[in-house]
C-alpha positions as CSV (number, residue, x, y, z in Angstrom):
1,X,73.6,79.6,143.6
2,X,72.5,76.2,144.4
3,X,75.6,75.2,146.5
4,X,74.9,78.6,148.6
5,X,71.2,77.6,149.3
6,X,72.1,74.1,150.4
7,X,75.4,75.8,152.6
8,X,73.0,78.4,154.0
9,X,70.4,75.3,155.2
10,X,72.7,73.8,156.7
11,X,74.2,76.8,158.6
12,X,70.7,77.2,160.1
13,X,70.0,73.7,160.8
14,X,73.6,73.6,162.7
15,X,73.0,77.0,164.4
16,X,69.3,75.8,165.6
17,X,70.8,72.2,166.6
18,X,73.6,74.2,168.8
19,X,70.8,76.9,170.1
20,X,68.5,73.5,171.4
21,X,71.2,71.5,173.0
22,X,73.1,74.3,174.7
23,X,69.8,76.5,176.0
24,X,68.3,73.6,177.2
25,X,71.0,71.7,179.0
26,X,71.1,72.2,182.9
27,X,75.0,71.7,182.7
28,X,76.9,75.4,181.2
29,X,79.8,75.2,180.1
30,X,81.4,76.6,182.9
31,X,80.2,73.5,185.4
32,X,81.4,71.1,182.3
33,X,84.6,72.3,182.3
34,X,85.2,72.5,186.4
35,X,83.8,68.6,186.1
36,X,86.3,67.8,183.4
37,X,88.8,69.3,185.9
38,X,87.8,67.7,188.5
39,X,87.9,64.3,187.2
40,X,91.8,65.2,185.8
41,X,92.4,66.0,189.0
42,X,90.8,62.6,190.3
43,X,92.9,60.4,187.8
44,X,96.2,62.4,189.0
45,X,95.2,61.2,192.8
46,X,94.7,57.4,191.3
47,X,98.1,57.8,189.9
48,X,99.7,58.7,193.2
49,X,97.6,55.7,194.9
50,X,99.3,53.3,192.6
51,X,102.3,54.4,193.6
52,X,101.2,54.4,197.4
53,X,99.4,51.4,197.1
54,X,100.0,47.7,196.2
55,X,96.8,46.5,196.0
56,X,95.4,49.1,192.3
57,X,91.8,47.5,193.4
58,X,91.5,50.3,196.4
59,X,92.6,52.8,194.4
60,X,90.1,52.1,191.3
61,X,87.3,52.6,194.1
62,X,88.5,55.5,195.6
63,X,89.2,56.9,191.6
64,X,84.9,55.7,191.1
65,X,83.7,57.5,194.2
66,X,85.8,60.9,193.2
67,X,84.3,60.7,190.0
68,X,80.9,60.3,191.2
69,X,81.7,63.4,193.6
70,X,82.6,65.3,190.6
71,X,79.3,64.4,188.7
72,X,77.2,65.5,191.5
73,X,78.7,68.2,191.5
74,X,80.6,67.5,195.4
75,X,77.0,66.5,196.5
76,X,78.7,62.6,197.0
77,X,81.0,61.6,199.7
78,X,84.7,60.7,198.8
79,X,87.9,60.7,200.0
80,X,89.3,62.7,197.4
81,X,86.7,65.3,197.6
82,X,89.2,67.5,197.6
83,X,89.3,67.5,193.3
84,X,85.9,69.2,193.5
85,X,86.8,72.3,195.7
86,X,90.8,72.5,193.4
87,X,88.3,72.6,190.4
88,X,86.5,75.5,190.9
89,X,90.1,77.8,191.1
C-alpha cells in the first residue's frame, strides 16, 4: 500500500511537471519538430558545402546563419533559407 502511495505521488508530480512546461512554453511541439527539421536539413547543406568547398570555415558560417534562420523561426537572413520553407512540408 505504501509503494502505491509513493507511485501515485510521483505520477502527479510528473503529470503536473509535464502540464507546467508544455502549457506554458511559446514553442508547440509542432514548431519544435519543423526547427529540428530545419536544422537537419541545414547540416545536410554544410555537408554538400564541404564537398563544394575547400575552405570548411565558409561553410561553418553559412551552417551558423541557417541555424539562426531556423530558431527565429525564418525571421533571420541566410543563404540557406531555403531549410525553413522544406521544413514546414
Amino acid at each position: 500500500m505504501k509503494q502505491l502511495k509513493i507511485f501515485f505521488l510521483i505520477s502527479c508530480f510528473a503529470m503536473t511537471l509535464y502540464f507546467l512546461i508544455f502549457s506554458f512554453s511559446d514553442i508547440s511541439i509542432a514548431e519544435q519538430t519543423r526547427i529540428q527539421n530545419c536544422i537537419s536539413c541545414c547540416a545536410s547543406k554544410q555537408q554538400a558545402c564541404f564537398n563544394i568547398n575547400a575552405d570548411r570555415r565558409l561553410c561553418a558560417v553559412e551552417y551558423q546563419n541557417c541555424v539562426a534562420t531556423c530558431n527565429s523561426e525564418g525571421d533571420s537572413p541566410s543563404s540557406w533559407d531555403d531549410c525553413w520553407s522544406q521544413s514546414g512540408k
